[in-house]
Residue, then its C-alpha position, 0 to 999 in steps of 0.5 A: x912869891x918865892x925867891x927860889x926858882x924851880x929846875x924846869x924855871x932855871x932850865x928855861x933861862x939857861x935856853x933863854x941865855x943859849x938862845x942870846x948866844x947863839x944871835x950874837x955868834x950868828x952875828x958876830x960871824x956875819x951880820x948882813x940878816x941883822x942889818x937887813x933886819x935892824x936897817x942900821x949898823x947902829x941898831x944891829x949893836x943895840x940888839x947885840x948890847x941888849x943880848x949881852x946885858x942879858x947874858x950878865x944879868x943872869x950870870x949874877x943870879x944865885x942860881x946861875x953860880x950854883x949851877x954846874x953848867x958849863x959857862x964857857x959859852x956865854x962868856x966867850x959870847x959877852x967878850x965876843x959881843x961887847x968886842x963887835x959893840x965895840x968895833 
């Protein structure tokens, strides 16, 4: 298997990526269908840690640096995600 991924397969994280920013966003900016979805604040965080790992993970592949997408969405969404963990 080949390390080196296709246009149609790095264009299919990056739409995997926004789709994790826009659930933080969405939550971050009111989470009442996430709680009501999750049943708990506590799960609503999970869910919310597991969308910004995700955003990281990517962001250390190869294909992510060499890419010249504009980035400044899923790191403003990882600060935003980690602050809401947080808080």
């Amino acid at each position: 298997m080949s390390d080196v991924l296709t246009a149609e397969e790095i264009a299919g994280h990056f739409s995997a990526m926004d789709d994790s920013v826009n659930l933080i966003n969405a939550t971050v900016a009111d989470d009442t269908e996430a709680l009501d979805m999750f049943g708990s604040a506590a799960e609503v965080k999970l869910m919310v840690t597991r969308n910004t790992d995700h955003l990281e993970i990517q962001a250390a592949k190869d294909w992510y640096s060499e890419s010249s997408n504009n980035k400044s969405s899923y790191d403003a969404a990882v600060a935003a995600g980690k602050a809401y963990v947080a808080g």
